[in-house]
C-alpha positions in Angstrom: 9.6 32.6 40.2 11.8 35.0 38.7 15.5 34.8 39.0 17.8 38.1 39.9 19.5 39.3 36.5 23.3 39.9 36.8 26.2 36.5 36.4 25.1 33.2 36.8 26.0 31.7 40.0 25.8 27.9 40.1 26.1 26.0 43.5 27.3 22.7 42.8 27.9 20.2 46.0 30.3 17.8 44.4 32.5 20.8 42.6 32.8 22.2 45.7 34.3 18.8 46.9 36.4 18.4 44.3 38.1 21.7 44.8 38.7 21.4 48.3 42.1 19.4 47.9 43.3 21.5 45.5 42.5 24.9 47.3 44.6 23.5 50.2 47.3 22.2 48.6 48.0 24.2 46.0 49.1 27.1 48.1 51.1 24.5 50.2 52.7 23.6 47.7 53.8 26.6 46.4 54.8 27.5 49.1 57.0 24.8 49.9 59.0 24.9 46.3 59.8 28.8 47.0 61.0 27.9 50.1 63.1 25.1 49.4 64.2 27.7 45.7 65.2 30.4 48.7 67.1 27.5 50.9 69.0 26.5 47.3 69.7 30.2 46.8 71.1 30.3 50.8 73.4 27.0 49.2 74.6 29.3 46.5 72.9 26.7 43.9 71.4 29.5 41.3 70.6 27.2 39.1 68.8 24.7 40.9 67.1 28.0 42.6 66.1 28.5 39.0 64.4 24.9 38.8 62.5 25.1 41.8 61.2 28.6 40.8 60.2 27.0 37.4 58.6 24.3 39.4 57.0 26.8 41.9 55.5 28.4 38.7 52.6 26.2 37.7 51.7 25.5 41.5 51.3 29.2 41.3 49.2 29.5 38.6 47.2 26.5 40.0 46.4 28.3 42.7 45.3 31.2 40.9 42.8 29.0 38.8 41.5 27.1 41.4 40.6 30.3 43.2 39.0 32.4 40.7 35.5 32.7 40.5 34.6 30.4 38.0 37.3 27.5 39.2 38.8 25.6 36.6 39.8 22.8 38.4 41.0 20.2 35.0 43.8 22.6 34.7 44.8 23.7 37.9 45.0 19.6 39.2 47.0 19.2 36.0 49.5 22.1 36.4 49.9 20.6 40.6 50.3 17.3 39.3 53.0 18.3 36.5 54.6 20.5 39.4 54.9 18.0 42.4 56.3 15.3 40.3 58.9 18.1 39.2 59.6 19.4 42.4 60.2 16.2 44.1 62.5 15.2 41.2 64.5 17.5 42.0 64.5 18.0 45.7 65.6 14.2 45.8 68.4 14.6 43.3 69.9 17.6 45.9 68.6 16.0 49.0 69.0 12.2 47.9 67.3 9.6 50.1 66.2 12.2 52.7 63.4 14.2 50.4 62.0 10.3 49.7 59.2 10.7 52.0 57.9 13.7 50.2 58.0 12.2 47.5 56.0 9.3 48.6 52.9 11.6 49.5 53.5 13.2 46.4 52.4 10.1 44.6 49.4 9.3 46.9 48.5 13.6 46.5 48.6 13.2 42.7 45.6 10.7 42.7 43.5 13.3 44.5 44.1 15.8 42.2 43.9 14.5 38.6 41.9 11.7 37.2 43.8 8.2 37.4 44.5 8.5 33.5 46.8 11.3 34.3 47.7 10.8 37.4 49.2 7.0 37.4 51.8 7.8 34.0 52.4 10.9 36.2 53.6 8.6 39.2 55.6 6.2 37.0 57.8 9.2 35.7 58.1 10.0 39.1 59.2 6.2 40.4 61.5 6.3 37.2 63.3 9.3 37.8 63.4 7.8 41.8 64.8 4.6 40.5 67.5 6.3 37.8 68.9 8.6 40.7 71.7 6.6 42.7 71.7 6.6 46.3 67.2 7.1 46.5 66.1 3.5 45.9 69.4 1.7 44.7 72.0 2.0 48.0 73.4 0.3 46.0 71.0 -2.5 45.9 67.1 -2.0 45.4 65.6 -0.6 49.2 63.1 -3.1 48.6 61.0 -1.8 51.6 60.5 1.5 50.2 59.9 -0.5 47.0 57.0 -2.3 48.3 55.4 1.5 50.0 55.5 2.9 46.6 53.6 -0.2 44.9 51.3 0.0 48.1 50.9 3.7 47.2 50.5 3.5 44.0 47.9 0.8 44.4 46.1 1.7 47.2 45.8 5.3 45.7 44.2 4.0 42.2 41.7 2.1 44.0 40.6 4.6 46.2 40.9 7.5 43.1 38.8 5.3 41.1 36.1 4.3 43.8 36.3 8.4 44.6 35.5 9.6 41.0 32.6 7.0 40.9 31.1 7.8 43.8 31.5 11.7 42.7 30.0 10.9 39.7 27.0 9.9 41.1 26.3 12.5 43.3 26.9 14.6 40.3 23.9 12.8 38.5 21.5 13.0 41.8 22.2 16.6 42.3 21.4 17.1 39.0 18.0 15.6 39.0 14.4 16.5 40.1 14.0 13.0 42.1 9.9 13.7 41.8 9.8 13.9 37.7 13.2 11.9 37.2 13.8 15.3 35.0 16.7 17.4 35.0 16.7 20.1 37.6 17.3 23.6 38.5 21.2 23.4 38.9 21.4 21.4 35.5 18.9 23.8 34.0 21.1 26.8 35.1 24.8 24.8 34.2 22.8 24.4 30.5 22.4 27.6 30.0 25.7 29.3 31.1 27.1 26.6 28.4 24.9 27.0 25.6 25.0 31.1 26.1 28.9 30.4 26.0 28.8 28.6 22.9 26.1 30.8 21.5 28.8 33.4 21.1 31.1 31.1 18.5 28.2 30.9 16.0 25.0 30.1 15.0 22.4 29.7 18.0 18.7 29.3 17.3 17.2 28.5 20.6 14.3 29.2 22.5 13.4 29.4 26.4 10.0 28.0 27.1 8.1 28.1 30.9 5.4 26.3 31.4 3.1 26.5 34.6 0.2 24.1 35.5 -2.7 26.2 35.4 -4.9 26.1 38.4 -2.1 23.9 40.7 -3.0 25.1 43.9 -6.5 23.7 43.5 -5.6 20.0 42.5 -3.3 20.4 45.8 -6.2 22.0 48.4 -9.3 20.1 46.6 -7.4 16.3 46.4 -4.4 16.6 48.0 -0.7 16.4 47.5 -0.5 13.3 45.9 -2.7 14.2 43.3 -0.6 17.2 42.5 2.7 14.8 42.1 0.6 12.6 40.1 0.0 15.6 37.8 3.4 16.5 37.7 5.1 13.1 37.0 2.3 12.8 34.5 3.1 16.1 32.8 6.9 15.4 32.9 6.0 12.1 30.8 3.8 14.0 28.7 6.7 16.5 27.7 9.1 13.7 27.4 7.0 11.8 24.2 6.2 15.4 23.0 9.7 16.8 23.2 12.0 16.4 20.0 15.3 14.9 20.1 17.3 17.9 20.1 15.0 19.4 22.9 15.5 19.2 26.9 13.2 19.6 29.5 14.1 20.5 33.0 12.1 20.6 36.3 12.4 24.4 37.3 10.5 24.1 40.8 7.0 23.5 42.1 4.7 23.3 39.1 6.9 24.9 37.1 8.9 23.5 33.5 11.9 24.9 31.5 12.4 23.7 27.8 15.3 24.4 26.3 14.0 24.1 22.2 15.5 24.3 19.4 13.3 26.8 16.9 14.8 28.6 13.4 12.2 31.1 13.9 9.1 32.6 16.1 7.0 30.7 14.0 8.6 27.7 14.3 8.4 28.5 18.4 4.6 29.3 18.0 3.9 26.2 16.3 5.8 23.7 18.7 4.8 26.2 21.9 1.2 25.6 21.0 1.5 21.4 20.1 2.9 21.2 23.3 -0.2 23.1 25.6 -2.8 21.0 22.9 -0.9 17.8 23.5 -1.4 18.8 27.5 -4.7 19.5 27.0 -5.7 16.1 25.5 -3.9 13.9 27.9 -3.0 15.4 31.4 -5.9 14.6 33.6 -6.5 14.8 37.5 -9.6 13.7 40.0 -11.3 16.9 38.8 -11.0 16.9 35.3 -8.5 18.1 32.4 -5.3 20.2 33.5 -3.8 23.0 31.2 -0.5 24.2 31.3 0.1 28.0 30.3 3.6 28.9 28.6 5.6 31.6 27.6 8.3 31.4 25.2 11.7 33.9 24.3 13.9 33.4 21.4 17.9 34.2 22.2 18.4 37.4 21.6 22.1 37.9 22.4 21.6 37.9 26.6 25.0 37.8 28.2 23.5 35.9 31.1 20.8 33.7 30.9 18.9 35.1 33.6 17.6 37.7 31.0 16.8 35.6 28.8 14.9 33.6 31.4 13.2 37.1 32.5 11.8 37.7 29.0 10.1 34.1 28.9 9.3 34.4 32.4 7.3 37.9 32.0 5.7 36.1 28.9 3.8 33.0 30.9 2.9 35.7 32.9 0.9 37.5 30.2 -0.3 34.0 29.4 -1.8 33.3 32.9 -3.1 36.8 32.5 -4.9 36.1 29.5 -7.3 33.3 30.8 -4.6 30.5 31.2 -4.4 27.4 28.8 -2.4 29.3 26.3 0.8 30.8 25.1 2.8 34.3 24.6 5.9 34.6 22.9 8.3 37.4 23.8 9.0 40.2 21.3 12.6 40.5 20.1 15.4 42.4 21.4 16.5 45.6 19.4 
């Protein structure tokens, strides 16, 4: 199961989610504060036209983040946040009590973008700056009915923020797990690697990719059935667990198939803990027709830009291993 070399590509359900309010309002409101900057300049107000171009500014940039091809949404729902309580600042301190309602979805917007811990001392400042202005929420007296829509807002908003970013949190974890094995998955195995290839590049990285394969799987799956080949690979993900050390992960790559991510100062080190791991196997994984082996080949980093090259080299190593009989272990020679 060899992956195509080039840039990783990660499909992740509940980033997608996350991004979809930002891609659609972040252009919006962009859009919006150049608009109201050209109505100011129409005024003859160049300086306010030159605060709502600074606030048009990181709505911009937001936008550009949230669209390129690695997102980076933390930033881009910052810069929106940062820019709407801005912009609605200062649209109410030209338009007065007329640009409130804006600024009222502003504050329910800002809880979608940002986590609460930003978001809510975001909305004060923004319910400060409403309160200082004369003529918004003192008329003169308090407008204590727009009073009680922001506390509505601002509660209603927190609560529904907060119950959001559990429940994405969540699906995070599930998507992220092999529900079979209880082991980390594919997607996490890939979203490791693109991070640990990232910070390979600020310094010292001794780490080694490591496929295993149950030997023979097919067989355990015609002879006794599916159920027997779960068995074998819950059993082997247990087996891997007690084996692994602390500084070790082990992810569920698909069908019979494992990924360790070891840590390993040297190929020696790799051929040593490669081949405790098949022994370990060996000894304990058993099905309705007898002992199960594993087969594994191993790769040291060697500098890959993408970690589907690194994967290759391990990957054309079990391959040799399952050529040579099965039950043992290759280790892939060096770049350069």
């Amino acid at each position: 199961m060899k992956p195509a070399a080039g840039p990783p590509t990660i499909p992740s359900l509940p980033r997608e989610l996350r991004s979809v309010p930002l891609r659609t309002i972040a252009p919006v409101a962009t859009l919006a504060l150049l608009v109201f900057a050209g109505w100011l300049a129409w005024h003859r107000l160049p300086l306010q036209m030159l605060a709502a171009l600074a606030c048009a500014a990181p709505a911009a940039v937001a936008t550009w983040l949230v669209h390129k091809r690695t997102a980076q949404l933390s930033s881009a729902g910052l810069l929106l946040c940062l820019s709407n309580v801005a912009g609605c600042l200062l649209a109410v301190g030209e338009l007065g009590h007329r640009a409130l309602p804006w600024s009222l979805l502003a504050l329910m917007v800002n809880f979608f973008l940002v986590h609460n811990r930003i978001a809510t001392p975001a909305n004060l400042v923004m319910v400060a700056g409403l309160l200082a202005m004369p003529g918004v929420l003192r008329m003169p007296a308090l407008d204590i009915q727009a009073l009680v829509v922001i506390a509505l807002i601002l509660g209603f908003g927190f609560r529904f923020s907060r119950r959001l970013q559990g429940d994405r949190t969540r699906l995070e974890l599930l998507a992220s797990l092999d529900e079979l094995t209880g082991l980390p998955n594919r997607r996490a195995l890939e979203k490791t690697l693109v991070q640990e290839i990232g910070s390979a590049r600020q310094g010292r990285f001794r780490h080694a990719l490591v496929i295993l394969d149950i030997d023979h799987f097919k067989d355990v799956n015609d002879h006794y059935g599916h159920t027997a080949g779960d068995n074998a690979l819950v059993e082997l993900a247990a087996i891997l667990r007690l084996e692994l050390r602390e500084q070790d992960k082990v992810f569920r790559f698909g069908g019979e198939e494992f990924v360790i991510l070891a840590e390993a100062g040297s190929r020696d080190a790799l051929a040593s803990f490669t081949e405790r791991v098949r022994e370990s196997v060996q000894q304990s994984l058993h099905g309705p027709g007898g002992g199960i082996t594993i087969s594994l080949g191993a790769a040291m980093y060697a500098g890959e830009q993408y970690w589907q090259d690194w994967f290759s080299r391990a990957d054309a190593a079990l391959y040799l291993a399952k050529g040579n009989g099965r039950n043992s272990v290759v280790i892939a020679e060096d770049l350069g």
